[in-house]
C-alpha positions as MATLAB code, in Angstrom:
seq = 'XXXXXXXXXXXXXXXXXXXXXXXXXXXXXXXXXXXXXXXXXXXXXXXXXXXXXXXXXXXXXXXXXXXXXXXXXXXXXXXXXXXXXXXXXXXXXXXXXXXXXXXXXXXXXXXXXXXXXXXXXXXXXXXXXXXXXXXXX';
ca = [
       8.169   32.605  -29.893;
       4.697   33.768  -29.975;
       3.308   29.999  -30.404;
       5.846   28.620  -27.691;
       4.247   31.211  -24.948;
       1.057   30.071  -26.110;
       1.195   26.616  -25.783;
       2.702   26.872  -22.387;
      -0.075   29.442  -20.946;
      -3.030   26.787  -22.560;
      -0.932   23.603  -21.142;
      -0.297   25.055  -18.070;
      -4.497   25.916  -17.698;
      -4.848   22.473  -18.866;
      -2.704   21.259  -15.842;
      -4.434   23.629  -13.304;
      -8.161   22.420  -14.513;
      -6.901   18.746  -13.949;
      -5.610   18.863  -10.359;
      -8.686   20.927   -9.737;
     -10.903   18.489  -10.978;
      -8.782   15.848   -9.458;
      -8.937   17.405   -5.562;
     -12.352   17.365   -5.628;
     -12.462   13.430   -6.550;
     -13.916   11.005   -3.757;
     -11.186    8.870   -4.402;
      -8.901   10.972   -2.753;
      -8.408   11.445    0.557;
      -6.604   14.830    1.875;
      -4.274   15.013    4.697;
      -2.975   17.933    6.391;
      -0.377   15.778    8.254;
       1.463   14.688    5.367;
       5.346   16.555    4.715;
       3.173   18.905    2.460;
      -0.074   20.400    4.124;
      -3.346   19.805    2.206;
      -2.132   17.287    0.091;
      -4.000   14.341   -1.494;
      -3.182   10.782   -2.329;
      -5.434    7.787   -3.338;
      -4.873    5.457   -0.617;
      -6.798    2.555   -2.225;
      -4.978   -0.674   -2.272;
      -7.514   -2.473   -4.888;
      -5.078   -5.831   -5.056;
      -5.340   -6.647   -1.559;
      -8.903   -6.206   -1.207;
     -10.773   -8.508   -3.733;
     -12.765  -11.455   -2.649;
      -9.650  -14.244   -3.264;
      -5.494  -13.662   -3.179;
      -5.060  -15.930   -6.659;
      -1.817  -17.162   -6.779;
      -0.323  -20.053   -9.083;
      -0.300  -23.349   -7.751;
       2.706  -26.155   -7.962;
       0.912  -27.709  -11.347;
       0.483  -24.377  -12.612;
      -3.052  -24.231  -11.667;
      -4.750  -21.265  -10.511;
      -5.335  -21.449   -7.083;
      -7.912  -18.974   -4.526;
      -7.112  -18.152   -0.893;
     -10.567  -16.123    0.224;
      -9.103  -12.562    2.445;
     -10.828  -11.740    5.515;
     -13.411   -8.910    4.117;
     -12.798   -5.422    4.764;
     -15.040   -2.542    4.570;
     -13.327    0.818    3.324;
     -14.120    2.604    6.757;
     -11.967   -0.356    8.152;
      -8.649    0.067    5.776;
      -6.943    2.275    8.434;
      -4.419    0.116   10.902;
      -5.952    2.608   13.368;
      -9.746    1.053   12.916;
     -10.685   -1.016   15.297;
     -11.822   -4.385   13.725;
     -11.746   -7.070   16.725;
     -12.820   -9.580   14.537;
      -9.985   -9.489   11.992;
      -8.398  -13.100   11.510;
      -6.677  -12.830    7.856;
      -5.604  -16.672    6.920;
      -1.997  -17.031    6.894;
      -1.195  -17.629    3.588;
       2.240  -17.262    1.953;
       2.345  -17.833   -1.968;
       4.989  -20.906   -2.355;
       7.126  -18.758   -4.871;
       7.448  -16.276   -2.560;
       9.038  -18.710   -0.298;
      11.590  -19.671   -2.610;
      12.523  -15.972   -4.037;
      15.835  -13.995   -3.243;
      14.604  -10.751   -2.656;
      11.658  -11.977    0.275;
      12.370  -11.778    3.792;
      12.121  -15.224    5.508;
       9.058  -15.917    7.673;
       9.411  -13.540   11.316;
      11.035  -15.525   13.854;
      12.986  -17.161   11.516;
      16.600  -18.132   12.898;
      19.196  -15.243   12.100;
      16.150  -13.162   11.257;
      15.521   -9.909   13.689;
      14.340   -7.042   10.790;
      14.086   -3.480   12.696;
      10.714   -1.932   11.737;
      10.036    1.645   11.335;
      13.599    2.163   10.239;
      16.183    1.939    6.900;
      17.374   -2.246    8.144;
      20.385   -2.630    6.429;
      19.699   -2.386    2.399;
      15.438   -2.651    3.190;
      13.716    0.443    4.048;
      11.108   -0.723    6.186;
       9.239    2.496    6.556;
       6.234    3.045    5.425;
       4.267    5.985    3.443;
       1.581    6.057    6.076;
       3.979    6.639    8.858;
       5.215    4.515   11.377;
       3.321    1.489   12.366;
       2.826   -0.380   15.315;
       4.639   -4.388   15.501;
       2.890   -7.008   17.984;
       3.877   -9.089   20.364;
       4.432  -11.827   17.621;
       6.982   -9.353   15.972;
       5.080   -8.559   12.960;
       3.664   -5.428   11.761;
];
């Protein structure tokens, strides 16, 4: 029994050492507003923000769609970055998949944002998010 409490009391310093160590990482970023004050999450999407979206073509090439560059300061919906003109790009599987919505506007197609629609939650982790005139997030 002796061993078991032992273990436990040196894994459970381990744990405390790590989320110490990890708080004080710039890759965080700390929140009081979140559900529980003061905590952290890594709000990094790295995907999204390389130089090209690759995606595989119809003759199973590898094909490069170059993103609109982003600095870091400018991740936030709630920067202002006038000069933000993504392409429109939508990868052709995507098109053709069950599970995707069909393109906004779409006939039949009204999704409610900000809310559980039907089956898809569309809320997201950073809160609620504003939709434009064109109906999209």
């Amino acid at each position: 029994m002796k061993a078991v409490l032992q273990t436990f009391v040196v894994l459970s310093s381990c744990r405390k050492v790590a989320i110490a160590n990890l708080l004080q990482s710039p890759l965080l970023s700390c929140s009081s507003s979140l559900s529980v004050p003061g905590s952290c999450y890594r709000m990094v999407h790295t995907k999204c923000r390389g130089q090209f979206y690759l995606h595989r073509t119809g003759d199973g090439s590898v094909g490069q769609i170059a993103r609109f560059p982003v600095e870091d300061a400018q991740v936030p919906w709630t920067a202002s970055l006038p000069a933000y003109s993504p392409v429109e790009f939508t990868a052709p599987f995507v098109l053709k998949a069950v599970w995707a919505d069909p393109e906004v506007r779409s006939d039949g197609f009204s999704p409610v944002w900000n809310s559980l629609d039907g089956k898809v939650n569309r809320v997201s982790h950073d809160g609620e998010y504003l939709v434009g005139e064109d109906d999209r997030p």
